[in-house]
C-alpha positions as CSV (number, residue, x, y, z in Angstrom):
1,X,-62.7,11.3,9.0
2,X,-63.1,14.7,7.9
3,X,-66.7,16.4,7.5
4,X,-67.0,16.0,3.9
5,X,-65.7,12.4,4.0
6,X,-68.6,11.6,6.8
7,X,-71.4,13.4,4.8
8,X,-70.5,10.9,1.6
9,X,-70.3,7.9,3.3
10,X,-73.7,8.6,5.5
11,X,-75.4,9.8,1.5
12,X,-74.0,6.5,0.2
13,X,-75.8,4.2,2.1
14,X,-78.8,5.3,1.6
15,X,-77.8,5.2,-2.3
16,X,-76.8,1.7,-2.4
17,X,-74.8,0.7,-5.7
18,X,-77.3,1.0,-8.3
19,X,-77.4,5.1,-8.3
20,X,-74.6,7.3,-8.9
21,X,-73.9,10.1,-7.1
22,X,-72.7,13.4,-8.9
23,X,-71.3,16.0,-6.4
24,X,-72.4,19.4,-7.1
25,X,-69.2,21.4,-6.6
26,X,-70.3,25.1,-7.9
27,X,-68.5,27.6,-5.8
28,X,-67.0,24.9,-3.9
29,X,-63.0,25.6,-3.5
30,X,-60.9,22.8,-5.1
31,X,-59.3,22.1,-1.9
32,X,-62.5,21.1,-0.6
33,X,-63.3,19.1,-4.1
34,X,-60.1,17.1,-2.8
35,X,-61.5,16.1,-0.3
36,X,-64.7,14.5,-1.8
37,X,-62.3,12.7,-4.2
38,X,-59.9,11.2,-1.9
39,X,-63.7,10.0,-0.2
40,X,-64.5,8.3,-3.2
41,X,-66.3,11.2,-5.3
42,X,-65.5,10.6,-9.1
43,X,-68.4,12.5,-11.0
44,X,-68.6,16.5,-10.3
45,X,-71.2,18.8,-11.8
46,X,-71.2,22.4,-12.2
47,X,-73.5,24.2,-13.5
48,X,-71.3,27.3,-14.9
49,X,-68.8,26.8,-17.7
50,X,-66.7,29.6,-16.7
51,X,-66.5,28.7,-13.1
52,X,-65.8,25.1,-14.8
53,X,-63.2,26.6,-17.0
54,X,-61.1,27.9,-14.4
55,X,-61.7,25.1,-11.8
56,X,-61.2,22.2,-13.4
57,X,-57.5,22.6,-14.1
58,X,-56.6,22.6,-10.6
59,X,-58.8,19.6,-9.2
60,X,-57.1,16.3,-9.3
61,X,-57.2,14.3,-12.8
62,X,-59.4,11.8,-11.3
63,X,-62.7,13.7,-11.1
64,X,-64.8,13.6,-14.3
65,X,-67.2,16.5,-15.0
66,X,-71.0,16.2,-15.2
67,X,-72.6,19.7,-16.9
68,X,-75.8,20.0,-14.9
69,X,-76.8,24.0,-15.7
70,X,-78.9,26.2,-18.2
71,X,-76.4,25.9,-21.1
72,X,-76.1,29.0,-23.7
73,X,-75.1,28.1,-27.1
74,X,-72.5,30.7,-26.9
75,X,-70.8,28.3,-24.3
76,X,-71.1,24.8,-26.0
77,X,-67.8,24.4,-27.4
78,X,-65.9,25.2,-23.9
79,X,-68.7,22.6,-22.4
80,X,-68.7,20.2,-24.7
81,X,-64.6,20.4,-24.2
82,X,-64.8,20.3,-20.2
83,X,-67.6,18.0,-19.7
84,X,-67.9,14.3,-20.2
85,X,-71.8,14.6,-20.3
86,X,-74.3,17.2,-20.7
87,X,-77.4,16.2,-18.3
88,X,-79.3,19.7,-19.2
89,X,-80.4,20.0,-23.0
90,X,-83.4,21.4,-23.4
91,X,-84.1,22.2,-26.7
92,X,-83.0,20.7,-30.3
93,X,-81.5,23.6,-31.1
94,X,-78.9,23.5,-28.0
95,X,-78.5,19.6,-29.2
96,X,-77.5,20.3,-32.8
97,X,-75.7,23.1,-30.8
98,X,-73.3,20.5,-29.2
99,X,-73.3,18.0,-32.3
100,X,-71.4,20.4,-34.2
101,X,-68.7,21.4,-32.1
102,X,-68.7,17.8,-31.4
103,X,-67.9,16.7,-34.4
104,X,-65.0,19.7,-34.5
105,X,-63.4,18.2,-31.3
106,X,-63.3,14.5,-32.2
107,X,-65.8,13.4,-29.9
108,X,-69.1,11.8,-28.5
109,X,-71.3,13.7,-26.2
110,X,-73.4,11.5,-24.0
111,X,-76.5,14.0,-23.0
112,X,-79.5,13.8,-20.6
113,X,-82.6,15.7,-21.7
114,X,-84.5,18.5,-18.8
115,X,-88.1,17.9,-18.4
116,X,-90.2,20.5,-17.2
117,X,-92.5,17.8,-15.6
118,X,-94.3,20.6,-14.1
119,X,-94.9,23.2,-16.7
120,X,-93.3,26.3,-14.6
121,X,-92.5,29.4,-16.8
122,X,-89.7,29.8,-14.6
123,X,-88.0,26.6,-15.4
124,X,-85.8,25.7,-18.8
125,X,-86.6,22.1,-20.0
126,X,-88.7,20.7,-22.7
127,X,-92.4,19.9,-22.6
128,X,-93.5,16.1,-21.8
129,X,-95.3,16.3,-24.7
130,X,-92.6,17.1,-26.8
131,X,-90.0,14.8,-25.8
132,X,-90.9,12.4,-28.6
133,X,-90.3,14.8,-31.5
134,X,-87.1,15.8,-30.2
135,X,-86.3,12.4,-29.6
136,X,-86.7,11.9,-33.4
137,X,-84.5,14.6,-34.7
138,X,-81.9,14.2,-31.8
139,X,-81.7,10.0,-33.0
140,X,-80.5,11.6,-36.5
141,X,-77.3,13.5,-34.9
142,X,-74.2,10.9,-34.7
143,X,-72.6,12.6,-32.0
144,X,-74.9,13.0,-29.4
145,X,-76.3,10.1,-27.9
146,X,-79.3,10.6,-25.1
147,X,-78.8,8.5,-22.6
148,X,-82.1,9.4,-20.4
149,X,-83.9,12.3,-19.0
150,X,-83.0,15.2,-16.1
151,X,-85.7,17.2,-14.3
152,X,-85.9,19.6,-11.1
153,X,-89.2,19.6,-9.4
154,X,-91.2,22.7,-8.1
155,X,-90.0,24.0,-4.6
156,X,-92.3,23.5,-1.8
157,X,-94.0,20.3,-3.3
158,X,-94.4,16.6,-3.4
159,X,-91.5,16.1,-5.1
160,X,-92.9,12.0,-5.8
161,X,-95.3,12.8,-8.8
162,X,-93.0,14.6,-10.8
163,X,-90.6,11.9,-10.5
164,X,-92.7,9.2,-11.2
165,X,-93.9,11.3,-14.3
166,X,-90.3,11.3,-15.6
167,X,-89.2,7.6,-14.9
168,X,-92.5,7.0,-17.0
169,X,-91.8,8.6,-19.9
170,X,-88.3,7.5,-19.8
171,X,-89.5,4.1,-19.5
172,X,-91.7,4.7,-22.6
173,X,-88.7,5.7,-24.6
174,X,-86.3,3.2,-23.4
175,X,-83.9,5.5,-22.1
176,X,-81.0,3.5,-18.7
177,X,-80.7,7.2,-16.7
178,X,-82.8,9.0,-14.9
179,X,-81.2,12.2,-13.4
180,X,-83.6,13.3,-10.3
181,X,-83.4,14.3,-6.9
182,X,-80.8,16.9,-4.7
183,X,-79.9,17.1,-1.1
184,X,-83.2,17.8,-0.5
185,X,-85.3,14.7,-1.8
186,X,-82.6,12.5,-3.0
187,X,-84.3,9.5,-0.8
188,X,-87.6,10.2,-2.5
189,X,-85.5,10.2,-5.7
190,X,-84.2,7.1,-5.0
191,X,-87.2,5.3,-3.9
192,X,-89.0,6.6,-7.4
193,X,-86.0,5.1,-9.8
194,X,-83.6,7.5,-9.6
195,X,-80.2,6.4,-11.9
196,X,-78.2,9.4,-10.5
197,X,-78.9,12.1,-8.0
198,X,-77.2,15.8,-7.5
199,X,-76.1,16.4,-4.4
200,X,-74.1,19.8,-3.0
201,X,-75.3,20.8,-0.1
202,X,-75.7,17.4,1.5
203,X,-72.1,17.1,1.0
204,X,-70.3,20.4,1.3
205,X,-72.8,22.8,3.6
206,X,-75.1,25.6,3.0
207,X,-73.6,28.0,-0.4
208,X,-72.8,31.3,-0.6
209,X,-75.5,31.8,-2.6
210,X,-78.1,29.6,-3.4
211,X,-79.1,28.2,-7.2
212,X,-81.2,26.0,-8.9
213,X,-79.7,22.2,-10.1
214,X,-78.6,21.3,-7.4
């Protein structure tokens, strides 16, 4: 059993079969992609369309792709083309965004909307107490449908009340996925609701570089 193939199976039993695991492959070489795959991986994320762009044609047919980064309207068609959902809108705007092009390619995008549970300036994602309007305009768009909520919690923190602030609200808008927790804290994650968690490093080893979403 190769590495890779060790570090899955060890993640997944501690996942159990109610939480899906999306494989952060951003920088990761599509070789080693295969890998994850042929160890029962189906869901990538990346978090850069043009990495994505360039990537995606030489991975095997059999991963689907998971958009897990800050998304610039300039690069919703190409994502909204690669990706089979968006887990990272964090604004109407970028929602109406991806409802028109959309529309242009034929399709439906399933989306997750960022919290910023915390409130950091740093950090893209709406405000807690804006979810519901947004929630009201985005319920007008016919093809985007929200299927729950995403959020990163602050480094160096209790990751626990920042997740149980976002299973709470989606709770209170009825919402099936909750997108929370990376190599890091994905037990915590878990153990707080977590529908799907983000996992690269667990999997794959330290990065060349490290960024947030992962």
């Amino acid at each position: 059993m190769s590495e890779i193939a060790g570090n899955i199976e060890r993640i997944r039993a501690k996942l159990g079969d109610r939480v899906t695991l999306v494989a952060v492959t951003k920088t990761v070489e599509p070789e080693r992609i295969a890998e994850a795959l042929a160890a029962g991986v189906t869901i990538c994320g990346e978090s850069k369309v043009q990495e994505a762009k360039a990537k995606i044609p030489l991975v095997s047919g059999r991963a689907r792709w998971h958009f897990i980064g800050h998304l610039q309207t300039n690069k919703v068609r190409d994502a909204v083309d690669l990706f089979e959902m968006i887990q990272s809108v964090d604004s109407v705007r970028l929602a109406q965004e991806i409802e028109k092009w959309a529309d242009r390619l034929g399709k439906t995008m399933p989306v997750l909307l960022e919290v910023n549970v915390a409130g950091e300036a740093s950090k893209f994602g709406m405000k807690p107490e804006d979810l519901s309007g947004a929630l009201a305009e985005l319920n007008k768009l016919s093809r985007v449908e929200v299927r729950g909520l995403m959020t990163i919690p602050p480094a160096g923190k209790d990751p626990r009340p920042f997740f149980r602030k976002l299973r709470e609200l989606r709770d209170a808008h009825g919402l099936p996925e909750l997108s929370m927790g990376m190599s890091h804290d994905y037990e915590i994650a878990v153990a707080e609701g977590a529908t799907m968690v983000r996992i690269g490093t667990a999997i794959f080893g330290e990065r060349k570089r490290n960024e947030p979403g992962e």
